[in-house]
MIDOSE-1310 file (N, C-alpha, C; in nm, 2 decimals, decimal comma, always signed):
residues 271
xxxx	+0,35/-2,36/+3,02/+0,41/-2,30/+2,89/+0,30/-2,22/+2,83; +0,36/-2,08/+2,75/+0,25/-2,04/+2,65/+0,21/-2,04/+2,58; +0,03/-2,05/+2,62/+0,02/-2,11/+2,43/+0,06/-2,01/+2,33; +0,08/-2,04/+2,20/+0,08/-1,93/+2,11/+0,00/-1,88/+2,00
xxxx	-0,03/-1,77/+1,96/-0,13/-1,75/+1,85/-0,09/-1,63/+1,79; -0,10/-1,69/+1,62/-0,08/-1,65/+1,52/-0,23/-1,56/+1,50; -0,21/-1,43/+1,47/-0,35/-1,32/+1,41/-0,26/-1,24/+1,28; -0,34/-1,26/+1,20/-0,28/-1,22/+1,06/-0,37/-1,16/+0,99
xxxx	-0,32/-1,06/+0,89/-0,42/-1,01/+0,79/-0,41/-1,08/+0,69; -0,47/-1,08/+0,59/-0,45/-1,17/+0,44/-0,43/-1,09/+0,34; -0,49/-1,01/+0,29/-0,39/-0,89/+0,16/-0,28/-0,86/+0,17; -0,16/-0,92/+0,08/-0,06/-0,87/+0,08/+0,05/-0,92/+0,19
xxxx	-0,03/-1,00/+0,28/+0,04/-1,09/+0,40/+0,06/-1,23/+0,38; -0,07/-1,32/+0,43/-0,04/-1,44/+0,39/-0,13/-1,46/+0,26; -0,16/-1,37/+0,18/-0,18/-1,38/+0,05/-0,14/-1,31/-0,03; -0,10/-1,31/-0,15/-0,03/-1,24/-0,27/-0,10/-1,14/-0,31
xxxx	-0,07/-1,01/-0,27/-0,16/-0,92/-0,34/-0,18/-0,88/-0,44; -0,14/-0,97/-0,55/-0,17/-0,96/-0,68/-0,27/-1,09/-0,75; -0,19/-1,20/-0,65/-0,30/-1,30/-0,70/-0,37/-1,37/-0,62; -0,38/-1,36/-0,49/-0,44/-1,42/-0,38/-0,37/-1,55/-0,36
xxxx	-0,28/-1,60/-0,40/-0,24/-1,79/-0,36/-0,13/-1,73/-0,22; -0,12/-1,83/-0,19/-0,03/-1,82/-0,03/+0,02/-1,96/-0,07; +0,09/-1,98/-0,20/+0,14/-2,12/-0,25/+0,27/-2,07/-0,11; +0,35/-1,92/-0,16/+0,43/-1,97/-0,08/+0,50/-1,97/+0,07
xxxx	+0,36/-1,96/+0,11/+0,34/-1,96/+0,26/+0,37/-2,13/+0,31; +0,32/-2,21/+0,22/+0,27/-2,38/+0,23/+0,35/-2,40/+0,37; +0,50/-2,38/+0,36/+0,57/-2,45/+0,43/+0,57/-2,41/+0,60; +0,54/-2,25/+0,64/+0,47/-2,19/+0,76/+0,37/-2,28/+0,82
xxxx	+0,25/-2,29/+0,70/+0,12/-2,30/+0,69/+0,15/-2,45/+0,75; +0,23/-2,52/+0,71/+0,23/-2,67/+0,71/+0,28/-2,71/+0,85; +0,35/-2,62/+0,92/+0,43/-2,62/+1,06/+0,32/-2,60/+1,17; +0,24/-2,48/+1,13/+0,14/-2,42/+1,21/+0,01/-2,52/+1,26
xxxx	+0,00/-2,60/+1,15/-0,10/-2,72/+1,15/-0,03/-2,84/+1,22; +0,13/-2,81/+1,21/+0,14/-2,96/+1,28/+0,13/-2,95/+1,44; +0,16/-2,82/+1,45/+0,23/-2,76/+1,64/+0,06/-2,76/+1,65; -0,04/-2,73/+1,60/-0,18/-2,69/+1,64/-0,15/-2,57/+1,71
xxxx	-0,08/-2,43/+1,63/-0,09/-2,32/+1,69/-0,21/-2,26/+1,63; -0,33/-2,19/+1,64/-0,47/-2,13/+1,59/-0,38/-1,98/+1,51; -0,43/-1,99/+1,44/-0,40/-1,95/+1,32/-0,52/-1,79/+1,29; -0,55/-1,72/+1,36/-0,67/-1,63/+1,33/-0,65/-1,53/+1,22
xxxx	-0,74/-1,53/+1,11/-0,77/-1,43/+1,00/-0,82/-1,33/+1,04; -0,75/-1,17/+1,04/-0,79/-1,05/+1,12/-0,80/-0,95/+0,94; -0,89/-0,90/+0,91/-0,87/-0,87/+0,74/-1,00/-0,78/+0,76; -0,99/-0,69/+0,62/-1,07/-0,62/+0,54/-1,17/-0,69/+0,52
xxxx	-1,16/-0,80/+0,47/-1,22/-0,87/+0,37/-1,37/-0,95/+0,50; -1,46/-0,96/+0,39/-1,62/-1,01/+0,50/-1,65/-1,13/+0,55; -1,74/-1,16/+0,62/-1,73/-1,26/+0,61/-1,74/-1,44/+0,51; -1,82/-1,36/+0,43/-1,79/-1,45/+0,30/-1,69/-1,49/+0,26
xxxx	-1,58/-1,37/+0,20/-1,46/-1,42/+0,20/-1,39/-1,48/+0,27; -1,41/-1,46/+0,38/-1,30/-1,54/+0,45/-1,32/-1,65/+0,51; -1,47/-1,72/+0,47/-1,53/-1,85/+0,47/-1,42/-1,93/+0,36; -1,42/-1,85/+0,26/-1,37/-1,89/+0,14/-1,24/-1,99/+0,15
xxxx	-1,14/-1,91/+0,27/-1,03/-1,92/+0,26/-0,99/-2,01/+0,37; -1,09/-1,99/+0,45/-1,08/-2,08/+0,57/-1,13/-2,20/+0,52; -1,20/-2,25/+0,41/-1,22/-2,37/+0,37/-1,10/-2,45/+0,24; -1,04/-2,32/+0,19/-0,91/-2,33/+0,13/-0,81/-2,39/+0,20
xxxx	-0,81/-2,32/+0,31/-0,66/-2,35/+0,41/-0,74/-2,47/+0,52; -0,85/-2,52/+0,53/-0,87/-2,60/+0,60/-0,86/-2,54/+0,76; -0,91/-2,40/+0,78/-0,88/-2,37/+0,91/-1,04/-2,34/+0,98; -1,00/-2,37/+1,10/-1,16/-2,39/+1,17/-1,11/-2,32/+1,31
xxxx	-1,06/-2,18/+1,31/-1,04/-2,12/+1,42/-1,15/-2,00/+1,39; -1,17/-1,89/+1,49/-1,24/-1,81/+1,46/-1,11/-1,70/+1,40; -1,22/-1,59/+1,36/-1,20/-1,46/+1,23/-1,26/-1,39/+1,30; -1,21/-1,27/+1,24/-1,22/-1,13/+1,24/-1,22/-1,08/+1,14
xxxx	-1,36/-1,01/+1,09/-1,40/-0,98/+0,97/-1,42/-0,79/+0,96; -1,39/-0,76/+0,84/-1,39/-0,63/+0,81/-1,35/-0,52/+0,91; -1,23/-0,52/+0,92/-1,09/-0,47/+1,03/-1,16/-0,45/+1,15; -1,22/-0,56/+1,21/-1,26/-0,56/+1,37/-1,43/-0,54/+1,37
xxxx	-1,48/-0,54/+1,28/-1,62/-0,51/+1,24/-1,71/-0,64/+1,32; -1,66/-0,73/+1,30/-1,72/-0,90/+1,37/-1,64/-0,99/+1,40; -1,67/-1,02/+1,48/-1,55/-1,16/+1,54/-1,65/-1,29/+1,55; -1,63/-1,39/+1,49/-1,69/-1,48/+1,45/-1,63/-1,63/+1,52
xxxx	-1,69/-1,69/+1,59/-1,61/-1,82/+1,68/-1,70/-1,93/+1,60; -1,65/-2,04/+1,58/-1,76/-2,12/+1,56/-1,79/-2,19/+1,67; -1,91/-2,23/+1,69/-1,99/-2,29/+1,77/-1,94/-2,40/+1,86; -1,90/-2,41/+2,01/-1,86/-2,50/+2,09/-1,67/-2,50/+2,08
xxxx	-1,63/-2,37/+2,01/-1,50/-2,39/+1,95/-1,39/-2,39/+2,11; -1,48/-2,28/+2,22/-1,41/-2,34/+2,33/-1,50/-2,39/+2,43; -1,45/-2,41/+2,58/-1,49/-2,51/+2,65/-1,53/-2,44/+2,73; -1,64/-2,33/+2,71/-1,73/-2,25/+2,80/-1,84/-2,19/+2,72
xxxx	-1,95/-2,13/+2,77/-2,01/-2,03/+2,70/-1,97/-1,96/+2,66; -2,01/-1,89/+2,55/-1,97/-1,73/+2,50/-2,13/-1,65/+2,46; -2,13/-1,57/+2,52/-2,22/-1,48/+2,52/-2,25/-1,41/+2,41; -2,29/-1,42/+2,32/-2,36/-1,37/+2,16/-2,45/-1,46/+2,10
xxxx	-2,46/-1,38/+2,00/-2,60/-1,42/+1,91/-2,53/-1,53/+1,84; -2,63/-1,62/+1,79/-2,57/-1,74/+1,72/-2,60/-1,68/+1,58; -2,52/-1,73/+1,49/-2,51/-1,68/+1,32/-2,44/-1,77/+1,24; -2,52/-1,85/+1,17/-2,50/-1,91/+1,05/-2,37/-2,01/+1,15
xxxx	-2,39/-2,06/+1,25/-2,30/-2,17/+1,34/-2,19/-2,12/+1,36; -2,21/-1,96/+1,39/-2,10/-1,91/+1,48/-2,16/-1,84/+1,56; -2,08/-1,83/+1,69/-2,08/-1,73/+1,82/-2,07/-1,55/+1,74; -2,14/-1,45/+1,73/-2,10/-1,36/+1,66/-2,12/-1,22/+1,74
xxxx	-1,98/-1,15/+1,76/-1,97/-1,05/+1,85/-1,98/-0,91/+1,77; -2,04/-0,85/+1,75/-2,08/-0,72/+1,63/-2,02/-0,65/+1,71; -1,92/-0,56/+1,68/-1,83/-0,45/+1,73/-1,91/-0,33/+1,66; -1,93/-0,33/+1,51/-1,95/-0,21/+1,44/-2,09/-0,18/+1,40
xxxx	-2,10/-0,10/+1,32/-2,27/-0,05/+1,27/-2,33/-0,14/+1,17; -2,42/-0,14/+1,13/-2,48/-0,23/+1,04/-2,40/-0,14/+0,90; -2,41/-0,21/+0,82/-2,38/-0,19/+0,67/-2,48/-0,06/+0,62; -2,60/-0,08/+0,63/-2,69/+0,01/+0,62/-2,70/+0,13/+0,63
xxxx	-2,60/+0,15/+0,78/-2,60/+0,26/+0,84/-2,50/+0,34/+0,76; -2,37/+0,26/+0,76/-2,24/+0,28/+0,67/-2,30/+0,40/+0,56; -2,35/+0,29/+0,52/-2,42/+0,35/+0,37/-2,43/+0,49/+0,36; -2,57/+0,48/+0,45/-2,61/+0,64/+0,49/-2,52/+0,71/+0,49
xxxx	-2,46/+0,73/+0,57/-2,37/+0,77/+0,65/-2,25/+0,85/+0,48; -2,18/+0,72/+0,43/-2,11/+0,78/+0,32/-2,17/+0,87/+0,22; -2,32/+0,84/+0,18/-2,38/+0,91/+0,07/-2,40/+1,06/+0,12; -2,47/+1,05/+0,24/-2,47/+1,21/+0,31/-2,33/+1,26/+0,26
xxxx	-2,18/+1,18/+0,37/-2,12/+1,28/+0,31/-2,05/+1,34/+0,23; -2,06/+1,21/+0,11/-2,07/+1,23/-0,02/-2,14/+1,36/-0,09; -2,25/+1,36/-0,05/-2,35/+1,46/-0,11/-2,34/+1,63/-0,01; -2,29/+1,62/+0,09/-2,20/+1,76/+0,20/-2,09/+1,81/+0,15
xxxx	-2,01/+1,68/+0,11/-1,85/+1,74/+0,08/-1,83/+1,80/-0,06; -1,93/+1,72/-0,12/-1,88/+1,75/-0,30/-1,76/+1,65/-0,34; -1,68/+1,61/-0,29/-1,64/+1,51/-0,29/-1,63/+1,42/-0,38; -1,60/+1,38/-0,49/-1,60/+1,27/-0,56/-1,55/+1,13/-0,51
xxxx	-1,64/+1,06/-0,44/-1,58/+0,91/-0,43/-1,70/+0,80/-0,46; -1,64/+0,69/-0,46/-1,74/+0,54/-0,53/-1,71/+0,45/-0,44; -1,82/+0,42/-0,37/-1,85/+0,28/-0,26/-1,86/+0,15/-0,30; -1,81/+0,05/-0,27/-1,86/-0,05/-0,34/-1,99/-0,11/-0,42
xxxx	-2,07/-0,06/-0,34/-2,23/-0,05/-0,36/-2,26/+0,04/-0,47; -2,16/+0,10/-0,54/-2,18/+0,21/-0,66/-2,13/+0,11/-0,76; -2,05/+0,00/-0,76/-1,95/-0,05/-0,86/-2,01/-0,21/-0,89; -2,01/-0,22/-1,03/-2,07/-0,35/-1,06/-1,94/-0,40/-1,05
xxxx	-1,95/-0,54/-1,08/-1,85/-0,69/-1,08/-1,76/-0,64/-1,12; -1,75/-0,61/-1,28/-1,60/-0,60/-1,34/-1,55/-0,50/-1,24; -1,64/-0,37/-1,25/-1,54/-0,30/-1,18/-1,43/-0,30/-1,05; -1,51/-0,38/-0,96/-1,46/-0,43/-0,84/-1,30/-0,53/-0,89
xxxx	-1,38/-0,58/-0,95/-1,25/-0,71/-1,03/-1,10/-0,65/-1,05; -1,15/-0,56/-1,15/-1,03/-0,45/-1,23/-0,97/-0,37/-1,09; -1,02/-0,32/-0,96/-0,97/-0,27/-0,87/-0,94/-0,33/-0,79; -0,94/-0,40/-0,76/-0,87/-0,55/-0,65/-0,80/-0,65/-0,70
xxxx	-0,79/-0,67/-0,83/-0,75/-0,80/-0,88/-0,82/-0,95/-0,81; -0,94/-0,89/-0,76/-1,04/-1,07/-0,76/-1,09/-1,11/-0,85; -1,09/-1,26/-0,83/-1,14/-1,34/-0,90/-1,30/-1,28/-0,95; -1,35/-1,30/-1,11/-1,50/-1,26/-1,08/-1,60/-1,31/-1,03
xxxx	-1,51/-1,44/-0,97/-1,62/-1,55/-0,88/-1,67/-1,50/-0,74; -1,53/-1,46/-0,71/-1,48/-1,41/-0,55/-1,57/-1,23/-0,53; -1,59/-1,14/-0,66/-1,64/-1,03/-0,63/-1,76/-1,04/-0,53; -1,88/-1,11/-0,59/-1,99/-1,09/-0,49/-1,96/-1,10/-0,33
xxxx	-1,86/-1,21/-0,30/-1,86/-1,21/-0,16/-1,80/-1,10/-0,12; -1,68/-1,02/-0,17/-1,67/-0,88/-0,15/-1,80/-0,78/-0,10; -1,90/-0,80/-0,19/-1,96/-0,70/-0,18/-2,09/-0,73/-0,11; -2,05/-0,91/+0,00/-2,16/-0,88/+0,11/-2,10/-0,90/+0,22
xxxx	-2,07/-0,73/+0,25/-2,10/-0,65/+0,35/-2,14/-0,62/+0,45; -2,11/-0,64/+0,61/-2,16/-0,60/+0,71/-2,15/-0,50/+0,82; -2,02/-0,46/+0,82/-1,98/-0,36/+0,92/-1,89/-0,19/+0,86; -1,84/-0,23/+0,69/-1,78/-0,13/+0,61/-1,78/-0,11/+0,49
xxxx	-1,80/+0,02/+0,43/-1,80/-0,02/+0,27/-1,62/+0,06/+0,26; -1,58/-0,04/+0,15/-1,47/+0,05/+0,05/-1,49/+0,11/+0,00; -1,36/+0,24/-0,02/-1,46/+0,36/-0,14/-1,34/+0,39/-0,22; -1,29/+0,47/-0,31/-1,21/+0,51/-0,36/-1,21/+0,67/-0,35
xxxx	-1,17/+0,70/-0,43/-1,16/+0,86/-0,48/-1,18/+0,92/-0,60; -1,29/+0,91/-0,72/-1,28/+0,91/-0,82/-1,17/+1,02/-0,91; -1,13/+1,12/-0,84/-1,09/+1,20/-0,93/-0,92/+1,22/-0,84; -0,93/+1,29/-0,75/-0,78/+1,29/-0,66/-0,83/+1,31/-0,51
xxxx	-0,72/+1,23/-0,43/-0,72/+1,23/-0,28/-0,77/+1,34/-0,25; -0,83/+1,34/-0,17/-0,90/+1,44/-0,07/-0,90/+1,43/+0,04; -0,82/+1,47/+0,17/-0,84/+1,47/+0,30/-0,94/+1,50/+0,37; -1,03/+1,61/+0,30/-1,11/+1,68/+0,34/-1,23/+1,55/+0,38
xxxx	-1,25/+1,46/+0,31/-1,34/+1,33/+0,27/-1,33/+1,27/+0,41; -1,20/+1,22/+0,46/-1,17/+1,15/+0,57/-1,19/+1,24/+0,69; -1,17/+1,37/+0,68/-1,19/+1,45/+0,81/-1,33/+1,45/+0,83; -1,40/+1,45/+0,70/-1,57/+1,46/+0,75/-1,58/+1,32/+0,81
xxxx	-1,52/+1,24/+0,79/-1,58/+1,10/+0,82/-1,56/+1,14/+0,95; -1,43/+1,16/+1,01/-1,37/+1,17/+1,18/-1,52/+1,28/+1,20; -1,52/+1,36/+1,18/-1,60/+1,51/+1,24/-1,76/+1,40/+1,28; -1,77/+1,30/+1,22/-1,96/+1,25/+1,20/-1,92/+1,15/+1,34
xxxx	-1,84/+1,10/+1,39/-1,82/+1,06/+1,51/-1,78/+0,83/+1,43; -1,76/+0,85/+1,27/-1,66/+0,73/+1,24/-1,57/+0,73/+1,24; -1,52/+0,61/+1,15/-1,43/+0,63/+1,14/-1,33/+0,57/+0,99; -1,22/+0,61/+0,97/-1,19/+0,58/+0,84/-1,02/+0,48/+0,85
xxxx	-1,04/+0,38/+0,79/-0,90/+0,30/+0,77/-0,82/+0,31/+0,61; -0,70/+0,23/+0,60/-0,65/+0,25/+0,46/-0,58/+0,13/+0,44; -0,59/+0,02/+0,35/-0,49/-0,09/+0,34/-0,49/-0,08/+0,19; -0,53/-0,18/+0,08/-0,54/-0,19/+0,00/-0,65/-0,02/-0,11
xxxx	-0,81/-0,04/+0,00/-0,86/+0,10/-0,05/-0,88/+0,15/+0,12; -0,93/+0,24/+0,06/-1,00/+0,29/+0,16/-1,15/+0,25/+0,24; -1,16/+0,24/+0,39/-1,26/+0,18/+0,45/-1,35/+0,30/+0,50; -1,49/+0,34/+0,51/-1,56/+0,42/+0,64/-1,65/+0,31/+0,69
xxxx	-1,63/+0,32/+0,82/-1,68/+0,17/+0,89/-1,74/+0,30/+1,05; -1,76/+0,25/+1,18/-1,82/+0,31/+1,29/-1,64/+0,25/+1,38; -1,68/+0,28/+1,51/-1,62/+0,29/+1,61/-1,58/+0,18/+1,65; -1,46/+0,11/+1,55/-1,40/-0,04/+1,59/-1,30/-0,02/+1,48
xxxx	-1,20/-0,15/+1,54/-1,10/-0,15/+1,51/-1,07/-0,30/+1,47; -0,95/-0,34/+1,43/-0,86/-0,46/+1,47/-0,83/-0,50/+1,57; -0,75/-0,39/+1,64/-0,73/-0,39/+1,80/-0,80/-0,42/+1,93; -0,93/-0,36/+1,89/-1,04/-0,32/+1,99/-1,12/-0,48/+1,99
xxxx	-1,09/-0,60/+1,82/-1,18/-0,68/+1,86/-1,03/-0,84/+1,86; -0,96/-0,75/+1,88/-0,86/-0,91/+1,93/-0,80/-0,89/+2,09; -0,85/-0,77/+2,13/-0,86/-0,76/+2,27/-0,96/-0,89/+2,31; -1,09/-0,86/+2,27/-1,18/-0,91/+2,35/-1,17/-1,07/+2,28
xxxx	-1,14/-1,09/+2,15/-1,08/-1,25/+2,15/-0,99/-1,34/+2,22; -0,92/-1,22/+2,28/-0,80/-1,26/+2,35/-0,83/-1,26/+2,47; -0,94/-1,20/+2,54/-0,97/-1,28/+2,69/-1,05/-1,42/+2,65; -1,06/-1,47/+2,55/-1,12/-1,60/+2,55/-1,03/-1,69/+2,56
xxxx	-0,92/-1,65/+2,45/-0,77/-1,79/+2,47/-0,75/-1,77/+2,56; -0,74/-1,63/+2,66/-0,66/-1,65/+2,81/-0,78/-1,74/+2,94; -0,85/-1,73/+2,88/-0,97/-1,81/+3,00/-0,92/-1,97/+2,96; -0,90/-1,99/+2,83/-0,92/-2,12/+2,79/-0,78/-2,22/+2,82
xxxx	-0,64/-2,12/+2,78/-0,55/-2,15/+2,82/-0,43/-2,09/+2,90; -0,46/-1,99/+2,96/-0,39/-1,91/+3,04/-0,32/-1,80/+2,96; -0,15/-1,82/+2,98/-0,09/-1,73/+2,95/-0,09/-1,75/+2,81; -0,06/-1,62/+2,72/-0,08/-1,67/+2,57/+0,08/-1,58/+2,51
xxxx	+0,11/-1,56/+2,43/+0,22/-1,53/+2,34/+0,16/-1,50/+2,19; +0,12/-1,41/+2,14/+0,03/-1,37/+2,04/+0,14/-1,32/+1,90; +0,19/-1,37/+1,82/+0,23/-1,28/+1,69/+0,10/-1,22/+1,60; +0,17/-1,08/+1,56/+0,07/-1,01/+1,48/+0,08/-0,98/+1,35
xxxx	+0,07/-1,03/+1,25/+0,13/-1,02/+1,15/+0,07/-0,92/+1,01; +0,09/-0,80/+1,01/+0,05/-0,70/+0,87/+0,11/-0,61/+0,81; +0,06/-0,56/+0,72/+0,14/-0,45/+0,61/+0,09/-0,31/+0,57; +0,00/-0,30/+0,63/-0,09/-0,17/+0,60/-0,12/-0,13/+0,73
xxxx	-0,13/+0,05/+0,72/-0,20/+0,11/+0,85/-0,35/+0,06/+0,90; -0,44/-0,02/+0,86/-0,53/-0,09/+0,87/-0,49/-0,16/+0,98; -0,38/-0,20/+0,98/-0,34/-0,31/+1,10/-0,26/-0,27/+1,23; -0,25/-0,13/+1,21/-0,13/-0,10/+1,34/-0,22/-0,09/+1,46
xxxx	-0,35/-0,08/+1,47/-0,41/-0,12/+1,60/-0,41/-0,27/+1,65; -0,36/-0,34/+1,57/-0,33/-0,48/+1,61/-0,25/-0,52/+1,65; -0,08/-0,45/+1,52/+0,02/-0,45/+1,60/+0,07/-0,41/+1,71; -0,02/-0,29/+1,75/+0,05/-0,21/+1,86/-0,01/-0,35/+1,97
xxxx	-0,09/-0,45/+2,01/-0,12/-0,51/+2,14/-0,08/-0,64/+2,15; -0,02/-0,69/+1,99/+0,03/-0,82/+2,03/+0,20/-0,77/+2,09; +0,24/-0,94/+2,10/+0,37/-0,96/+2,19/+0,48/-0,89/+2,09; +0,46/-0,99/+1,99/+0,55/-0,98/+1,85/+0,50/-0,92/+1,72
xxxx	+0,52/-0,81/+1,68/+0,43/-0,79/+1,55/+0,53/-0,76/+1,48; +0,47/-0,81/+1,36/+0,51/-0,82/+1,24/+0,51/-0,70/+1,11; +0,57/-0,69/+1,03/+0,57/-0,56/+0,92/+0,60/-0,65/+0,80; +0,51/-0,68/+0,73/+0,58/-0,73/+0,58/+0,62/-0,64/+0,48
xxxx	+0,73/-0,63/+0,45/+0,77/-0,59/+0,29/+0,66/-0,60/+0,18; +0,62/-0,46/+0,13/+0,52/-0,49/+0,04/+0,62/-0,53/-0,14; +0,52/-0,55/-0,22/+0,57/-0,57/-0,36/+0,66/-0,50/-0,43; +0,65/-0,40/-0,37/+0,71/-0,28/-0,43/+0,86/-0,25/-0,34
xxxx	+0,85/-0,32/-0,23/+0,98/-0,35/-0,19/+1,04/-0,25/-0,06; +0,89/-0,22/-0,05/+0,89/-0,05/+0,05/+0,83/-0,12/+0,20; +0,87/-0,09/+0,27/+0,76/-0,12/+0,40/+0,65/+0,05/+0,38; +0,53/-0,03/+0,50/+0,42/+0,09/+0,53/+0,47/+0,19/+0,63
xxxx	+0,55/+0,29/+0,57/+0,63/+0,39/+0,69/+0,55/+0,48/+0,78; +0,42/+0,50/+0,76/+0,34/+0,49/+0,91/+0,31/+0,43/+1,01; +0,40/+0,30/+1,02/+0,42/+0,19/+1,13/+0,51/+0,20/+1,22; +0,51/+0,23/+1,27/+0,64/+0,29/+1,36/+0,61/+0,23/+1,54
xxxx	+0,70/+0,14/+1,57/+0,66/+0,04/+1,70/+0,78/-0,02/+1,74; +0,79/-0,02/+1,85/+0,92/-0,04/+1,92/+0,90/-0,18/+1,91; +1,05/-0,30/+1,86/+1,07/-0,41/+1,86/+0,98/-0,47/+1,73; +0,95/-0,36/+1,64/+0,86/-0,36/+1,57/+0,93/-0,51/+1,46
xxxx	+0,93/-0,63/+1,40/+1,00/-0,71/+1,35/+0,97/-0,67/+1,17; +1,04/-0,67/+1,07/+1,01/-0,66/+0,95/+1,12/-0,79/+0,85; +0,98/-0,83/+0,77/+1,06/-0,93/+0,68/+1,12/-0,89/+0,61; +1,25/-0,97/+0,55/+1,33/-0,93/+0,44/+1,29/-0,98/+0,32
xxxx	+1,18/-1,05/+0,28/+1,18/-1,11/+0,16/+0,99/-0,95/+0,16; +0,92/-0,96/+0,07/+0,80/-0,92/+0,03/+0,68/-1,03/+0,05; +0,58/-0,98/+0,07/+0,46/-1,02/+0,04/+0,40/-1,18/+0,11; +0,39/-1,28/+0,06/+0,37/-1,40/+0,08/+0,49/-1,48/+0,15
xxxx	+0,59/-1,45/+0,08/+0,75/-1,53/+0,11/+0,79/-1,47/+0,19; +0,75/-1,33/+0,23/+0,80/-1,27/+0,35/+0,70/-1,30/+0,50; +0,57/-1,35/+0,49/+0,49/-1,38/+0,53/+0,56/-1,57/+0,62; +0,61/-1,67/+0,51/+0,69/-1,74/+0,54/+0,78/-1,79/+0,61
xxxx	+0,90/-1,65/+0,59/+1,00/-1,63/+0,62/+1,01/-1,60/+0,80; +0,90/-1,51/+0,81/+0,90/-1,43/+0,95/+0,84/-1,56/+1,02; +0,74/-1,63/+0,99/+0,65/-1,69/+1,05/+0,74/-1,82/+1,12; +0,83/-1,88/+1,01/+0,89/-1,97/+1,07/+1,02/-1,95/+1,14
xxxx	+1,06/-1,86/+1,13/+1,17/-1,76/+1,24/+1,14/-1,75/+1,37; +0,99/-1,73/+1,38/+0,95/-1,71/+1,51/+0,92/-1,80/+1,57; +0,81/-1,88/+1,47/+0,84/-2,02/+1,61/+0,92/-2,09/+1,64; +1,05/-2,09/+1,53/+1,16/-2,11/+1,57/+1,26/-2,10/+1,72
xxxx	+1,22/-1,93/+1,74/+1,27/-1,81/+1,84/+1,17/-1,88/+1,97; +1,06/-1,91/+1,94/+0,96/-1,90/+2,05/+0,91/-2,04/+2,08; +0,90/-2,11/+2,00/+0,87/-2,26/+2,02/+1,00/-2,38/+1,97; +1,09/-2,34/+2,05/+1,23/-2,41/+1,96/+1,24/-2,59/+1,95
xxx	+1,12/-2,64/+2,04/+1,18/-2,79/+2,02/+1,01/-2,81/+1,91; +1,02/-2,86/+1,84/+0,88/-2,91/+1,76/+0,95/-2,95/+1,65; +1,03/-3,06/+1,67/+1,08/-3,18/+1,61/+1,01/-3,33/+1,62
């Protein structure tokens, strides 16, 4: 039989993009823990945060931090070696550039384009707060950084901003803000997570579950991917994928809704 695995993003998916609770996920969340399907956090968000949440939700599978930037196993999590550097008691696979480089990289072409835009590393607490709606507890882990900075646009969109990024040989994503990160993806690091479940347990059956173009390199390689209804009631119409599945409820409860459909569809006796 196949095992199966759940890869999710968390803004606006299995969290509320307005308030971060996933109260109403509980009942997914409660199914997924009982079947012991691994549950993997694939997100924007660093690895701090997503310590955060993985100690919230009580989950001890590995992550994928800052849209494919690091993939994080914890230590002994399967029943072979894994070849990387040890970090803070995880296995830790660096897909992307150091933070550092990011940096560089934005200010130059910040300072080329003319361009008006603000990196995280430009914006104190509140400001971060007031643009995300985090917690002001939760900002600092935002802003420690390893593979991408967010930026905005201070004044109006500019394409010209994101083509310089393409022309410098990065690259640029968009979910909640805008990312310039190096030459990785979502896609590119649940590939290589995914020859570990298949070593560990053979054949696998993978749902994908997101709501922003941030995530359609993810969608496009699992089995079953997912599209949530954002708040506003719109799906992300740059998603476009055959068998593509979309919730009818928004946000969190749509996050619910799909989740338990599926393993319904795909795991039918877990009574």
């Amino acid at each position: 039989m196949s095992k199966l695995i759940i890869i999710t993003d968390l803004d606006g998916t299995l969290l509320d993009s307005g308030t971060y609770s996933f109260k109403e996920a509980r009942p997914a969340l409660q199914l997924i823990r009982q079947m012991q399907i691994p549950l993997i956090f694939c997100s924007s968000k660093t690895r701090a945060e997503l310590e955060v949440y993985r100690n919230k939700l009580k989950n001890q599978h590995p992550f994928i931090s800052e849209n494919g930037g690091g993939i994080f196993i914890p230590k002994h999590y399967f029943s072979f070696p894994i070849e990387a550097q040890n970090y803070r008691g995880y296995k830790l696979i660096a897909l992307g550039k150091s933070y550092a480089e990011i940096r560089k990289h934005f200010i130059l072409l910040r300072k080329t384009t003319g361009i008006k835009v603000q990196g995280f590393a430009d914006m104190g607490i509140r400001e971060i707060a007031e643009l995300t709606n985090l917690p002001l507890k939760e900002v600092p882990y935002a802003r420690k950084r390893d593979f991408d900075e967010p930026f905005i646009f201070r004044q109006k969109y500019d394409v010209r901003f994101l083509r310089a990024i393409n022309e410098t040989g990065m690259q640029w994503s968009e979910g909640r803000l805008f990312h310039i990160m190096g030459n990785h993806d979502k896609g590119k690091a649940i590939k290589i997570l995914k020859t570990f479940y298949r070593k560990e347990y053979g054949t696998l059956q993978i749902i994908g579950i997101g709501d922003s173009l941030n995530d359609l390199s993810m969608l496009k390689i699992v089995d079953r991917a997912i599209l949530i209804r954002r708040e506003d009631g719109k799906y992300d119409q740059r998603i476009k994928l055959p068998n593509l599945m979309k919730s009818k409820l928004a946000g969190t409860a749509g996050w619910n809704e799909t989740v338990l459909s599926l393993i319904e569809e795909m795991l039918p006796v877990h009574t």
